[in-house]
C-alpha positions in Angstrom: 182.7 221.3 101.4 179.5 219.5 103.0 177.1 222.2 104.6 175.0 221.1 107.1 170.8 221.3 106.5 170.7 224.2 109.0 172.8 226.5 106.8 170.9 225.9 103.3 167.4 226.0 104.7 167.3 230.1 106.2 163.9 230.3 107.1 160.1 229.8 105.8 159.1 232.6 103.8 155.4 233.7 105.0 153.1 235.8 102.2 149.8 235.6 101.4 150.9 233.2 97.9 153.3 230.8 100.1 150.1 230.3 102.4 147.7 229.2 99.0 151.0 226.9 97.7 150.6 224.6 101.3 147.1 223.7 100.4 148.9 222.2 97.2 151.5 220.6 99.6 154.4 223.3 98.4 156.6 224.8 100.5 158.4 227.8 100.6 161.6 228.6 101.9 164.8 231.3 101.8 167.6 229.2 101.1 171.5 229.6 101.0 172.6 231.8 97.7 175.0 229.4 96.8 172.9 226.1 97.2 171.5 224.3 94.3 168.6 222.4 93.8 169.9 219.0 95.2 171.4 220.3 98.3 168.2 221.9 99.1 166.2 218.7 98.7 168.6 217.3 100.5 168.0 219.4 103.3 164.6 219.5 103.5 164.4 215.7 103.4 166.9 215.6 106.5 165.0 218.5 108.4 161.2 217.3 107.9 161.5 213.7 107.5 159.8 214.2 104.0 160.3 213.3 100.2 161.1 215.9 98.2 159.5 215.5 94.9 160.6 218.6 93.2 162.0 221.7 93.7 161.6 225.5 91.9 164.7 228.2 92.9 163.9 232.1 92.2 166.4 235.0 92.9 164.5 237.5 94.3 166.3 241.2 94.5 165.2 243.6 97.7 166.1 247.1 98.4 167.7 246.4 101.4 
């Protein structure tokens, strides 16, 4: 099943920490639950004409 970039990348996550990171050229984003490393890449590459050189997942639990 091919996903297109628009359903991995969910949004740009905007904190005080992701700010420091884009100084350092790192980016970060909420992603799809089920996507793994290389789709996101993937995605990023095809949505911000960019080379991805690496990319770091976390799961991060709310009380929502």
């Amino acid at each position: 099943m091919s996903r297109i970039a628009q359903d991995i990348i969910l949004r740009p996550v905007i904190t005080e920490n992701s700010m420091d990171g884009i100084a350092d050229r790192k980016y970060t984003f909420e992603v799809a639950k089920d996507a793994n490393k290389i789709e996101i890449a993937k995605a990023v590459e095809e949505l911000f004409g960019v080379k991805v050189s690496k990319v770091n997942t976390c799961l991060l639990y709310t009380s929502d």
